[in-house]
BAFI-3210 file (N, C-alpha, C; in Angstrom, 3 decimals, decimal comma, padded with zeros to 6 digits):
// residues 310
n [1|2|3|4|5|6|7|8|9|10|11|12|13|14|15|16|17|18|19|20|21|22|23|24|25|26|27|28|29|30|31|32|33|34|35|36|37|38|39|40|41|42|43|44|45|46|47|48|49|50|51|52|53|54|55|56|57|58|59|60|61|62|63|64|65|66|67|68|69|70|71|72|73|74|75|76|77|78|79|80|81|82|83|84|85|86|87|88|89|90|91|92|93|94|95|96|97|98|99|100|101|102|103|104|105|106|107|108|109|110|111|112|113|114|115|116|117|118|119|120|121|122|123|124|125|126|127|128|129|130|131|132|133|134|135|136|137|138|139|140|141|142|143|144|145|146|147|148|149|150|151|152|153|154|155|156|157|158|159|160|161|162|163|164|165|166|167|168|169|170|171|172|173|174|175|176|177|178|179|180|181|182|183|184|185|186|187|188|189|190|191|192|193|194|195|196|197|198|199|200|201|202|203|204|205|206|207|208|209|210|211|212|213|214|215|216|217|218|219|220|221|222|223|224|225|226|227|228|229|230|231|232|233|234|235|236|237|238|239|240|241|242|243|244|245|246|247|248|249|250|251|252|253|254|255|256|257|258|259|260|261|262|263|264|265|266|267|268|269|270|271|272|273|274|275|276|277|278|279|280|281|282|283|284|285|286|287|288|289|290|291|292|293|294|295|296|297|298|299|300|301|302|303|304|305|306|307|308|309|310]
n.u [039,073|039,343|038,179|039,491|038,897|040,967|042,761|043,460|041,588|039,483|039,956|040,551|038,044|036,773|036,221|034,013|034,347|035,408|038,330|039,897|042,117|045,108|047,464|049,994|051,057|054,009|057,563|060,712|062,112|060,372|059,929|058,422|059,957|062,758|062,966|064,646|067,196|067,033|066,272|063,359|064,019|065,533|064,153|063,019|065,514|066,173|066,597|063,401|061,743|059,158|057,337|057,915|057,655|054,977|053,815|054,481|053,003|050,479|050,388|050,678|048,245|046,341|047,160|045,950|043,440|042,851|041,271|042,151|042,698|044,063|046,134|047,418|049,578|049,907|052,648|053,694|051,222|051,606|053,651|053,558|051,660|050,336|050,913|048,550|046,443|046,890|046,065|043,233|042,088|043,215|041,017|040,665|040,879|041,294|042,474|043,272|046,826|047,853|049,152|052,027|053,179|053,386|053,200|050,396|050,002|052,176|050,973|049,039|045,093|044,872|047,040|046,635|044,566|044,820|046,824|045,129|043,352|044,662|046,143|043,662|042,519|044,280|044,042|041,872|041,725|043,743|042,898|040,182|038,154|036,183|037,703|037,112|038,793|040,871|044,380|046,345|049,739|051,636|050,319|048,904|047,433|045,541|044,682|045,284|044,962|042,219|040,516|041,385|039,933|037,447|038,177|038,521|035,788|034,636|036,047|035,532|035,934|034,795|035,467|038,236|041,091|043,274|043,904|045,533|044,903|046,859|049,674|052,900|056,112|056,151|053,389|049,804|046,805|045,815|043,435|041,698|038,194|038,488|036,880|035,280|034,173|032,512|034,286|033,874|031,201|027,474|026,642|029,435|032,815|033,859|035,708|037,756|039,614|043,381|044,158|043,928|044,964|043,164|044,752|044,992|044,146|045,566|046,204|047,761|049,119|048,309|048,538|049,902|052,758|056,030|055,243|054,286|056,629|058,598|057,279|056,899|054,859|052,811|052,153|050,807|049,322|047,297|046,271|044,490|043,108|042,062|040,631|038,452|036,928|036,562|035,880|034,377|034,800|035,778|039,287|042,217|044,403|047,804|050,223|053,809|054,342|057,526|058,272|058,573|060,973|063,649|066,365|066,467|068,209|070,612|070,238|072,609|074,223|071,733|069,947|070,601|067,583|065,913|066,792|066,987|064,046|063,269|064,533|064,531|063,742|063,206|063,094|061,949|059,115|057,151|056,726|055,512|053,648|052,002|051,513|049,377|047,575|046,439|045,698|043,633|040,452|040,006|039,126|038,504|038,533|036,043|034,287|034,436|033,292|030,821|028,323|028,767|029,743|027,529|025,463|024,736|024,307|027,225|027,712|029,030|030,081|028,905|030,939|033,070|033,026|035,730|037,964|041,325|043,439|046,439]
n.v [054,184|053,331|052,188|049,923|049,576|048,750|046,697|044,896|044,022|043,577|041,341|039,453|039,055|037,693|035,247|033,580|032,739|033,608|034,040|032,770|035,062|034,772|035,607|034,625|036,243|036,293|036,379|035,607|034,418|033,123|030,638|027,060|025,407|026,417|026,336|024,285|026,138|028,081|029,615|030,415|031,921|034,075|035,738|038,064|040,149|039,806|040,900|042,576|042,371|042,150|044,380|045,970|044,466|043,864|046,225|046,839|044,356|045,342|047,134|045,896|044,786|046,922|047,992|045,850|046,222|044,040|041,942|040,714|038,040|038,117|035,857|036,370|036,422|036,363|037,147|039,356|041,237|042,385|043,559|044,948|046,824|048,726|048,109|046,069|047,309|049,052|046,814|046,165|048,678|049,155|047,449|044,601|041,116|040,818|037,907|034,937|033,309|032,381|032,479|032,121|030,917|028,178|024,422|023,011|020,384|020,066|020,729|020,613|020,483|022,136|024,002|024,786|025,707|028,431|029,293|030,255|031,887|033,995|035,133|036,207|037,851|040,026|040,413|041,520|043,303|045,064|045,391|046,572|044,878|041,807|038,396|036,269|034,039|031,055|030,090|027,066|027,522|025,825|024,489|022,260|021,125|017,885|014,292|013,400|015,001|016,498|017,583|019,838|021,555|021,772|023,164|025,075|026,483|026,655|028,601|030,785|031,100|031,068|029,627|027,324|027,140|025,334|022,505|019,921|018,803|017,308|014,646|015,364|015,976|017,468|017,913|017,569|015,633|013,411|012,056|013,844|016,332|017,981|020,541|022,788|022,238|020,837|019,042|018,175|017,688|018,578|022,034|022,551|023,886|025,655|023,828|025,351|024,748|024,546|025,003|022,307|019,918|017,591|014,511|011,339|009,869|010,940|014,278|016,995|019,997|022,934|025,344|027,362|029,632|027,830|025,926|027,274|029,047|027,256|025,404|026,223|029,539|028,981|026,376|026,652|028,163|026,696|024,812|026,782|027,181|025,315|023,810|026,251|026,289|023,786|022,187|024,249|025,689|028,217|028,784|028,471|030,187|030,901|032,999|034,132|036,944|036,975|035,582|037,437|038,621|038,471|039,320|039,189|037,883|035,051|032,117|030,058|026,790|025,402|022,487|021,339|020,240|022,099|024,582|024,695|024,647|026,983|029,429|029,298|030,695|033,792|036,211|036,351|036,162|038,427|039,653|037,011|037,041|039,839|038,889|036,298|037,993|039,367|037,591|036,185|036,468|037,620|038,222|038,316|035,653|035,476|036,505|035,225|032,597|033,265|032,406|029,982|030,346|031,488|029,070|027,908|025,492|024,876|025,769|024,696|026,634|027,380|025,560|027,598|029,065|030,300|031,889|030,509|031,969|034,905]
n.w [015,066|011,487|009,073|006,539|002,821|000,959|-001,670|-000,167|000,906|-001,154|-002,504|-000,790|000,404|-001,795|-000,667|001,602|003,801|006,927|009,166|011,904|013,752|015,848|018,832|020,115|023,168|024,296|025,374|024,072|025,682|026,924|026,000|025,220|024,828|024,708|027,796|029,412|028,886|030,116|033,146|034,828|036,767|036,323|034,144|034,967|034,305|032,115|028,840|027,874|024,838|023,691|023,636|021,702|019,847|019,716|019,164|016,129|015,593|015,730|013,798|011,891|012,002|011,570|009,141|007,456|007,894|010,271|012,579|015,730|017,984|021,398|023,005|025,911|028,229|031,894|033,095|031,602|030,988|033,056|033,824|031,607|031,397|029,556|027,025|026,959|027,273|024,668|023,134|023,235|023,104|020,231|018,925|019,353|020,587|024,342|025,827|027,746|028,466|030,297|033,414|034,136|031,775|032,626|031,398|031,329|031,918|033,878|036,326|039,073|039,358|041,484|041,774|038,885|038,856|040,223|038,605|036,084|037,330|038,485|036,288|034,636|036,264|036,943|033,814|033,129|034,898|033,841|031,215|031,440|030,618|029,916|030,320|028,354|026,830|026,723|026,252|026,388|027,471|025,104|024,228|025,984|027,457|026,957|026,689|029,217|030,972|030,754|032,754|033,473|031,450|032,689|035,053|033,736|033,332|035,326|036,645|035,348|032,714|028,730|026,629|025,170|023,594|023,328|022,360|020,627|017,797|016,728|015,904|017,788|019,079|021,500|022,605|022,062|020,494|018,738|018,318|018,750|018,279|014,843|014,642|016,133|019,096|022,068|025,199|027,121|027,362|026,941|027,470|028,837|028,422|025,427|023,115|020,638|018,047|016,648|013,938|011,544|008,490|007,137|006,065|004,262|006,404|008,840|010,574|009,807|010,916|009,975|011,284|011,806|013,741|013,977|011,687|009,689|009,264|008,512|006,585|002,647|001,987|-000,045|000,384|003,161|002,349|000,720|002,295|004,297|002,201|001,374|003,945|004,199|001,669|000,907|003,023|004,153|006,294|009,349|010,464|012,629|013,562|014,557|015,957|017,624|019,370|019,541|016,792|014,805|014,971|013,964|015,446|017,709|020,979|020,572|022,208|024,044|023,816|023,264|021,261|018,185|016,771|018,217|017,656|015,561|015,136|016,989|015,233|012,362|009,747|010,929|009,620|007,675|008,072|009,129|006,388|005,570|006,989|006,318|003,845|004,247|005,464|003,425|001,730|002,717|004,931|008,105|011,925|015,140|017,909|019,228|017,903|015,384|016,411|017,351|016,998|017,927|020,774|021,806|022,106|019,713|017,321|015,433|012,042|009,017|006,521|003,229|000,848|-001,188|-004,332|-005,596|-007,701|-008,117|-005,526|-006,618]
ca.u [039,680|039,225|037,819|039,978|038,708|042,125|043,210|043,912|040,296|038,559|040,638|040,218|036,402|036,251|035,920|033,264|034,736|036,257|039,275|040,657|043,750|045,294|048,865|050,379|051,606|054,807|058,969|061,619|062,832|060,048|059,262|059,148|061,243|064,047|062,863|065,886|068,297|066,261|065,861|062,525|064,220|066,385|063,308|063,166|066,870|066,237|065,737|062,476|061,501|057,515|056,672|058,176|057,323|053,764|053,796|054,591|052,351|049,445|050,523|050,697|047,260|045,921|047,672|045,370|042,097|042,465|040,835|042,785|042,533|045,792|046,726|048,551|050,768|049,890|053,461|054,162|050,398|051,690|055,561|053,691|050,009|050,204|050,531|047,939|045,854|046,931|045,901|042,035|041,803|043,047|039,444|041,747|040,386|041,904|042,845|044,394|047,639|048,078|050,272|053,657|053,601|053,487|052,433|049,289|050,867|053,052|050,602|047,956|044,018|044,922|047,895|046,406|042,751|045,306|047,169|044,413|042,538|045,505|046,082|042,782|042,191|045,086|044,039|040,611|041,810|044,375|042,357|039,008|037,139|035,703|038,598|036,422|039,123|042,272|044,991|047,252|051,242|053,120|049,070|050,057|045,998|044,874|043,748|045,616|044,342|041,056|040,079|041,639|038,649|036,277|038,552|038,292|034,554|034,177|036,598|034,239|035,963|033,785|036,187|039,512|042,158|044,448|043,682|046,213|044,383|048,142|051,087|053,850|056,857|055,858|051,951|048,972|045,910|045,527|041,896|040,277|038,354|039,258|036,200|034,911|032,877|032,393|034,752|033,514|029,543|026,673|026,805|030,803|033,708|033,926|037,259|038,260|040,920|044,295|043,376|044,479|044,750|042,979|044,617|045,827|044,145|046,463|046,237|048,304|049,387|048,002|047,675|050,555|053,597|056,799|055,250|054,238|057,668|059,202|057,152|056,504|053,835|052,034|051,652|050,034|047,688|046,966|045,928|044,152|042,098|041,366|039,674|037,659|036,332|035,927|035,151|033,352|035,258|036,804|040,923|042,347|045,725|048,845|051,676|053,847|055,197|059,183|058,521|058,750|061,981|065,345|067,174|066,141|069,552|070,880|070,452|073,825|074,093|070,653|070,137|070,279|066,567|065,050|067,650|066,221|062,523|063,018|065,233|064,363|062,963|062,449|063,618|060,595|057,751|056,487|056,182|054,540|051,943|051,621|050,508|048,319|046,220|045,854|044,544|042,231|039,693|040,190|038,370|038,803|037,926|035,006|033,278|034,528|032,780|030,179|026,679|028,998|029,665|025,952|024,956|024,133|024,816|027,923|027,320|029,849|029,907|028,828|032,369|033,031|033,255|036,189|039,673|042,390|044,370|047,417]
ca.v [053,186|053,456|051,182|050,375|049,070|048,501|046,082|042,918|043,121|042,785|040,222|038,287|038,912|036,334|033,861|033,721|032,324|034,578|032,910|033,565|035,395|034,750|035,960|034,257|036,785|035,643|036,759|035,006|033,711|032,107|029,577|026,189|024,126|026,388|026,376|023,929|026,560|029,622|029,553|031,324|033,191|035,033|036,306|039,068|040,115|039,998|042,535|041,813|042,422|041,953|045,722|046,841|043,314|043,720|047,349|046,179|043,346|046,412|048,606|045,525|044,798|048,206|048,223|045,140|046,342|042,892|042,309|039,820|037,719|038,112|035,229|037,317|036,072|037,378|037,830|040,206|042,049|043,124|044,451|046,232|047,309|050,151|047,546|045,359|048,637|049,436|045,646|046,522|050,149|049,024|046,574|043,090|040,684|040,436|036,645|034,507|032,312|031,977|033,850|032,337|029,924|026,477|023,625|022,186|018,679|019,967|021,129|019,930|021,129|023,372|024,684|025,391|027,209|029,571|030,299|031,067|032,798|035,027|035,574|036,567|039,053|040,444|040,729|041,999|044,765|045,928|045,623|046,514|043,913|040,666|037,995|034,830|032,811|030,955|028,781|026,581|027,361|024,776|023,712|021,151|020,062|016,422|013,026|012,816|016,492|017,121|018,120|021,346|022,095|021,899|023,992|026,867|026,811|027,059|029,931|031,929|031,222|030,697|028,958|027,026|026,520|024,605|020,995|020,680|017,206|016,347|014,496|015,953|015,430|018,054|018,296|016,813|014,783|013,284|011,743|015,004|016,353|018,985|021,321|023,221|020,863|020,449|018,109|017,517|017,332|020,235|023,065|022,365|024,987|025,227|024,125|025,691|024,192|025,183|024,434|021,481|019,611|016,111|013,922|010,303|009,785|011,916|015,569|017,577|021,289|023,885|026,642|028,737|029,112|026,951|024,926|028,662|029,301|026,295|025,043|027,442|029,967|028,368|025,061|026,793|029,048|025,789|024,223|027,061|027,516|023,768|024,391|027,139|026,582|022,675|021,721|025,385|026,323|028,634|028,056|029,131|030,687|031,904|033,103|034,425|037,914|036,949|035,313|038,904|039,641|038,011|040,071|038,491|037,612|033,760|031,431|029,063|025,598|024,945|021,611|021,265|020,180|023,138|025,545|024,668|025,075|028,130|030,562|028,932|031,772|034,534|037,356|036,114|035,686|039,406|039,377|036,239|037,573|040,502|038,137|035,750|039,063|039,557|036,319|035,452|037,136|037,366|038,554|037,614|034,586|036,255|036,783|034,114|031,837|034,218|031,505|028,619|030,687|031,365|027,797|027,700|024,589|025,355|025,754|024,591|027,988|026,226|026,082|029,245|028,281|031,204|031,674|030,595|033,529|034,269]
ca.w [014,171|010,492|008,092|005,234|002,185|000,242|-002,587|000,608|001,666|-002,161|-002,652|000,262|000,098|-002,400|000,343|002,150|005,542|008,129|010,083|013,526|014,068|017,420|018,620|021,825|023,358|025,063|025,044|023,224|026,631|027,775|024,957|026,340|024,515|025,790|029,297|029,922|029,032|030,043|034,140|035,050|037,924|035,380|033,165|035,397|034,558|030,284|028,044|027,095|023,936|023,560|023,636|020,371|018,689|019,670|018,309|014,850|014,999|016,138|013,030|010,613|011,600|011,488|007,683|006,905|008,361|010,656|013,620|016,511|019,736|021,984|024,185|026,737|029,728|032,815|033,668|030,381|031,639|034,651|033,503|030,522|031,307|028,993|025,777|026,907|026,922|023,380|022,306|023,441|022,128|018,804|018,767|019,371|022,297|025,134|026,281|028,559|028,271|031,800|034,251|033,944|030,927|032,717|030,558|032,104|032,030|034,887|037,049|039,442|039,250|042,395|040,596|037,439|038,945|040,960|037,826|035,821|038,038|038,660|034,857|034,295|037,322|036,317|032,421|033,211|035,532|033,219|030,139|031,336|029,536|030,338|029,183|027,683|025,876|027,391|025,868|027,162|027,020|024,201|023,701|027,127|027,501|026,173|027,317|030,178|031,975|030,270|033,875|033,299|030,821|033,787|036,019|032,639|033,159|036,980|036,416|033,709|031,155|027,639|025,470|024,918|021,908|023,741|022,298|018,902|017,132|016,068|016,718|018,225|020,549|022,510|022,691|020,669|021,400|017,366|018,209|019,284|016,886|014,271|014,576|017,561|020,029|024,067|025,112|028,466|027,131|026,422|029,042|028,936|027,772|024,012|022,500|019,141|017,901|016,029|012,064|010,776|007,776|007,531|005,105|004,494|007,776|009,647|010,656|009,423|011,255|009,498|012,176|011,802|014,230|013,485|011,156|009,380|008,792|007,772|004,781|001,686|001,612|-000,896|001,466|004,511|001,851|000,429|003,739|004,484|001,252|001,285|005,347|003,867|000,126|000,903|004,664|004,927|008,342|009,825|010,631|013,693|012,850|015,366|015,626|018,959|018,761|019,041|015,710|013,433|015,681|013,828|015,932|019,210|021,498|020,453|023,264|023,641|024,317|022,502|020,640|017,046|016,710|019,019|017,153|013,804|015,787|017,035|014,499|010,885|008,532|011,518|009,068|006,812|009,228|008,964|005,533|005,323|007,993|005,363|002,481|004,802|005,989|002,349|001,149|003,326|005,849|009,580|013,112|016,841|018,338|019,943|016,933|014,188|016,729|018,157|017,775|018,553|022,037|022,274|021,802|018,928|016,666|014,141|010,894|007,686|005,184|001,647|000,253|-002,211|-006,452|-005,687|-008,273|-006,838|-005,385|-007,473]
c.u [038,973|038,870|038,578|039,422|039,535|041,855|043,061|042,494|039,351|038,956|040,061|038,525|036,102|036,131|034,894|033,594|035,588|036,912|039,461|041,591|043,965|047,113|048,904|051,773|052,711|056,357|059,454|062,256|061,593|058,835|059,467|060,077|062,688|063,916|064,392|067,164|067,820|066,206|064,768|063,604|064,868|065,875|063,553|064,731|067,044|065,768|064,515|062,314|060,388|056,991|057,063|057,876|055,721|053,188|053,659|053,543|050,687|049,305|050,012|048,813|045,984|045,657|046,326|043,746|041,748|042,081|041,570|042,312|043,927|045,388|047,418|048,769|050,467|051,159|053,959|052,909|051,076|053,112|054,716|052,333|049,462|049,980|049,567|046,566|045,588|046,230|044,098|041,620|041,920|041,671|039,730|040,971|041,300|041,965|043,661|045,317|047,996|048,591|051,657|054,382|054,272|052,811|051,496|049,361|051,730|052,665|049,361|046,276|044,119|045,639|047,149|045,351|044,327|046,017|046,593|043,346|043,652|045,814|044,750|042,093|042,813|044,732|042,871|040,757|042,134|043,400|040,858|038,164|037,033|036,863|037,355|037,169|040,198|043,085|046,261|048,522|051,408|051,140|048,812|048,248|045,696|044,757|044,120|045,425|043,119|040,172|040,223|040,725|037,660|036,680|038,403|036,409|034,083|035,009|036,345|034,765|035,070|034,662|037,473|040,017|043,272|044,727|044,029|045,901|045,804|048,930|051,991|054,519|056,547|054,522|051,243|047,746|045,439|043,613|041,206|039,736|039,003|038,692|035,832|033,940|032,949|032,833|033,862|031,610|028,701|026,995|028,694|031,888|033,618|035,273|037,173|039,885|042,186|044,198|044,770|043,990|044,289|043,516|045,394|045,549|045,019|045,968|047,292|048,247|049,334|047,988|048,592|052,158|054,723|056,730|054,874|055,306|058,441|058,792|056,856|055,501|052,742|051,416|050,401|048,814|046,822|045,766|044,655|042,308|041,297|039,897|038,196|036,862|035,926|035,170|034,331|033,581|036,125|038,511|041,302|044,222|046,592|049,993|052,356|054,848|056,827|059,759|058,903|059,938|063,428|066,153|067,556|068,427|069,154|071,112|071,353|073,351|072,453|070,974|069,926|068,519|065,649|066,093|066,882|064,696|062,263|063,285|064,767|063,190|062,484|062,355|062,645|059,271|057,158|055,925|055,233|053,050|051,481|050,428|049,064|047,146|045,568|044,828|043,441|042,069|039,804|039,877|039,086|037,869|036,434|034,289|032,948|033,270|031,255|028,821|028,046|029,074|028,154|025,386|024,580|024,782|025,815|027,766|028,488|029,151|029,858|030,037|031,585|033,686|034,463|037,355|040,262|043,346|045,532|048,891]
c.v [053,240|052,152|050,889|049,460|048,780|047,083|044,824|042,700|043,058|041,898|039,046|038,667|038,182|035,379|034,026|033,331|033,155|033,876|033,358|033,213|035,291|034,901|035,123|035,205|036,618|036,318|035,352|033,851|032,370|031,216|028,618|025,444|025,011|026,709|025,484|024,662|028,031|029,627|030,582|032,303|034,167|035,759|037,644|040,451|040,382|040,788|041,837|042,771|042,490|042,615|046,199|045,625|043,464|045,430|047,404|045,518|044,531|047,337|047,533|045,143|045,828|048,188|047,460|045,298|044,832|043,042|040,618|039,236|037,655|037,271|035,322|036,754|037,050|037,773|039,024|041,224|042,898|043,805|045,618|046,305|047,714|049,028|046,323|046,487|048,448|048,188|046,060|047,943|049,885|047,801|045,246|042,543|040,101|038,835|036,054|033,270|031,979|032,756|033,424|031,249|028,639|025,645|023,271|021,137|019,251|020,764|020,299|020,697|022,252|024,084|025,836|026,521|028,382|030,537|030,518|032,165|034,268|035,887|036,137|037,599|040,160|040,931|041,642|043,296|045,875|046,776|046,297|046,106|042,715|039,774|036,764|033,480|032,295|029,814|028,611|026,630|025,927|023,793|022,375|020,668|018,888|015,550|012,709|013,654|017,263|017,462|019,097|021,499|022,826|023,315|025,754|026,960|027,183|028,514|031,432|032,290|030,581|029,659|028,781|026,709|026,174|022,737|020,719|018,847|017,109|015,320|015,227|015,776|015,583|017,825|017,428|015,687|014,588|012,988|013,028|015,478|018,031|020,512|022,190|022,199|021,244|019,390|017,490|017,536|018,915|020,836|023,579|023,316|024,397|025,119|024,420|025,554|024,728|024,628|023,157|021,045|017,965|015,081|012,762|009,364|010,058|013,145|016,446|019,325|022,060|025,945|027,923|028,468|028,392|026,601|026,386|029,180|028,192|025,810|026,266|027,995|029,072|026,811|025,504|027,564|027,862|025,089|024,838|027,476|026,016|023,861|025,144|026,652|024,733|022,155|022,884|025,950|027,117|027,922|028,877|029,231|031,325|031,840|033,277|036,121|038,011|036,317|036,519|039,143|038,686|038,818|039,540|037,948|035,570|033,016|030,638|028,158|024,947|023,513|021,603|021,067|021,576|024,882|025,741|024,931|026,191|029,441|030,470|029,767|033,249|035,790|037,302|035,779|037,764|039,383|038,446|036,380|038,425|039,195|037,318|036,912|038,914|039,045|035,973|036,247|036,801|038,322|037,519|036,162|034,536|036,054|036,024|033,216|032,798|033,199|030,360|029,250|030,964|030,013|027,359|026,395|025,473|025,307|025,867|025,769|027,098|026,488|026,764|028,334|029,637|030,956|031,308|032,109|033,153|034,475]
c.w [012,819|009,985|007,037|003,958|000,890|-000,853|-001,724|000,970|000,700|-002,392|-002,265|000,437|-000,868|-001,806|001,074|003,926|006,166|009,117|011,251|013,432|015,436|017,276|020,264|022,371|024,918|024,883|024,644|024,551|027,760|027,457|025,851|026,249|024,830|026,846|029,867|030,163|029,442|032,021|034,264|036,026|037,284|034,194|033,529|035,044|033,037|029,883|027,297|025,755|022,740|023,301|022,200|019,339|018,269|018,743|016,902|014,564|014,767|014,615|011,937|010,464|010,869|009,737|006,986|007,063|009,349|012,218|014,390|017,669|019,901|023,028|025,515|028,266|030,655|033,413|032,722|030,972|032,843|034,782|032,104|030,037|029,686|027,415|026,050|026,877|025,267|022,728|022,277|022,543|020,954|018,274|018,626|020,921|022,792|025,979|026,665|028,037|029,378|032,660|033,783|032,849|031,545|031,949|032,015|032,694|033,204|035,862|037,546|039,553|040,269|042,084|039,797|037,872|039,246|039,718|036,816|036,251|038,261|037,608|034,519|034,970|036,753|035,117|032,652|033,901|035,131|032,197|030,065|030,674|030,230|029,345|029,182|027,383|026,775|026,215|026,063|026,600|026,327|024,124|024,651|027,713|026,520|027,065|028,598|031,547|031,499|031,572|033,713|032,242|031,740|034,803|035,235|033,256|034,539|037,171|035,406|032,632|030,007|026,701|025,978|023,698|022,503|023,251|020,927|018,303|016,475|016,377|016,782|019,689|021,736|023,522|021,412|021,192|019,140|017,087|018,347|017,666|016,150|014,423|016,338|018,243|021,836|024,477|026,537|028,734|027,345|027,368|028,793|028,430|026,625|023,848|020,951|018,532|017,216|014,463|012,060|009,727|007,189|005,926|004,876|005,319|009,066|009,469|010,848|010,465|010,685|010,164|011,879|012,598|013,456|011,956|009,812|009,029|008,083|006,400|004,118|001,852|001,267|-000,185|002,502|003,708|001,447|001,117|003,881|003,320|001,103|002,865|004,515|003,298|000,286|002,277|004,791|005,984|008,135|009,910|011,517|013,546|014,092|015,313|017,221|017,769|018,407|017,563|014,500|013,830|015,114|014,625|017,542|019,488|021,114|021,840|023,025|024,284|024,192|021,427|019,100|016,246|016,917|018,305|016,052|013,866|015,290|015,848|012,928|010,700|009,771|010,816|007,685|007,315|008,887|007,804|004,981|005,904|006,733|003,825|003,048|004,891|004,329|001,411|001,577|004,523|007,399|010,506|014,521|016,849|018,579|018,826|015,910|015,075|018,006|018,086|018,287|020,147|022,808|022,496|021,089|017,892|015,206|012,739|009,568|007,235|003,804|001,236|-000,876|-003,663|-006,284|-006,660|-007,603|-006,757|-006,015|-006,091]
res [x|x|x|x|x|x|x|x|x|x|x|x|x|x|x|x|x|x|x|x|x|x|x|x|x|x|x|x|x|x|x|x|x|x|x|x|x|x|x|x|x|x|x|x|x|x|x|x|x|x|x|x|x|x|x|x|x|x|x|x|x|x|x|x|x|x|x|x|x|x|x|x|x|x|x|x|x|x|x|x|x|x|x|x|x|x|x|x|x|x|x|x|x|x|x|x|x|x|x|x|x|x|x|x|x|x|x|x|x|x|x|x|x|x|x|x|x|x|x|x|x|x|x|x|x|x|x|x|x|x|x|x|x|x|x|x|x|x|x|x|x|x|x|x|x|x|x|x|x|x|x|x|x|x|x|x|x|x|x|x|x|x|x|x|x|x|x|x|x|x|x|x|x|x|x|x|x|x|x|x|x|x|x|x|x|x|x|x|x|x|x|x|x|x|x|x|x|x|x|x|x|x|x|x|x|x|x|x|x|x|x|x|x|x|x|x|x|x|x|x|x|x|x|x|x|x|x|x|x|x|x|x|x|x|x|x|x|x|x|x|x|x|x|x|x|x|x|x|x|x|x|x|x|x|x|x|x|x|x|x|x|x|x|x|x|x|x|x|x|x|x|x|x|x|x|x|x|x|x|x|x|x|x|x|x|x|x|x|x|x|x|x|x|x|x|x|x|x|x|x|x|x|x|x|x|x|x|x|x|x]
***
């Protein structure tokens, strides 16, 4: 793997903070908000679509000199080894989203160990690597299953980013906090959260995803340059791969709300990845947070006196 030292990475070397990129690597069919119109038993049966999305996403990083964590579904691992392979070789860490994308919220602690333990056997066998990170389908951990933390740590996992300090219909725990911490006390799995934006006294969705396509550019760089150059932190940024894919098959009998979710701007989501790499600096999970995983107390980056990017 090559080094590149191009035009996007003097740029973005005017910052001093290094973000984490994370992809949740999942198909078009088995988002959750259309789980109602999606039957699992009929996944098996779809053209998936994951292998040539994730390809792309592999080349665009390559392009940027960026380095990734992948979220990866143990049921997508186990239909298509060979690109969970390619995600490792290209120097991206390998991480769990579970086996079959159940929210957490709709499972019980015996449940959930079995299907991370299964997802993660699974990832580790394929990938030959130790997986560390996990996070929870539709982000479906908060106040009411913070047990499943405990069950990540008896299971060897090091870290979670499943805990999204917002509101939302779906998911969201607004009190947690914004930064990395131990929810369940020292010793405890680390959670690293999905960036947000604190303001008003509300927190704002900064991370990426959805909310990544819908407002302007210039909003989410905003967001993101504010994180950085004033709080001093990292920002924990994702996307899923069926987002680069306008092409994806139209699910019918979808609701106006979850229509406008899913499809709004997908035919501008690559490009916008393109500019993000550019602006600002990014590494794996693994490493952005490499003393906080040691134990080491986190440390704010002095915000940067940097231009603004144009």
């Amino acid at each position: 793997m090559t080094t590149r030292q191009g035009q996007g990475r003097q740029v973005s070397d005017m910052q001093g903070v290094v973000n984490a990129l994370t992809v949740d690597v999942e198909d078009y069919f088995q988002v959750s908000a259309l789980a109602p119109h999606i039957p699992r038993e009929s996944w098996s049966h779809r053209a998936c679509r994951v292998e040539r999305n994730l390809d792309r996403i592999l080349a665009l990083f390559e392009r940027r000199d960026a380095r990734a964590t992948f979220f990866t579904l143990g049921w997508i691992a186990e239909r298509y080894p060979a690109a969970v392979r390619r995600i490792v070789e290209c120097g991206h860490e390998l991480a769990s989203h579970g086996y079959g994308h159940e929210r957490v919220s709709d499972l019980g602690p015996a449940q959930f160990h079995a299907d991370i333990t299964r997802a993660k056997a699974l990832l580790e066998d394929i990938g030959g690597v130790a997986v560390k990170g996990y996070r929870a389908p539709s982000f479906s951990i908060g106040r009411s299953n913070l047990w499943a933390l405990e069950v990540l740590a008896e299971t060897g996992h090091r870290y979670s980013s499943s805990i999204y300090p917002v509101r939302h219909d779906h998911y969201g725990m607004p009190e947690a906090p914004r930064h990395p911490h131990r929810p369940t006390g020292r010793g405890g799995i680390l959670e690293l959260p999905p960036a947000t934006l604190a303001l008003a006294g509300r927190n704002l969705p900064a991370a990426g995803g959805g909310y990544f396509r819908l407002l302007p550019y210039a909003a989410s760089r905003g967001a993101l340059n504010r994180i950085n150059r004033v709080e001093g932190q990292p920002a924990v940024f994702y996307f899923h791969p069926w987002e680069i894919d306008p092409g994806q098959p139209r699910i019918p009998g979808i609701g106006l709300k979850t229509r406008f979710r899913h499809y709004l701007n997908l035919h501008r989501m690559e490009a916008r990845l393109e500019r993000l790499l550019h602006d600002f600096r990014w590494d794996r999970m693994d490493q952005v947070y490499a003393s906080a995983l040691a134990g080491e107390p986190q440390q704010a980056t002095p915000p940067a006196a940097a231009p603004e990017l144009a």
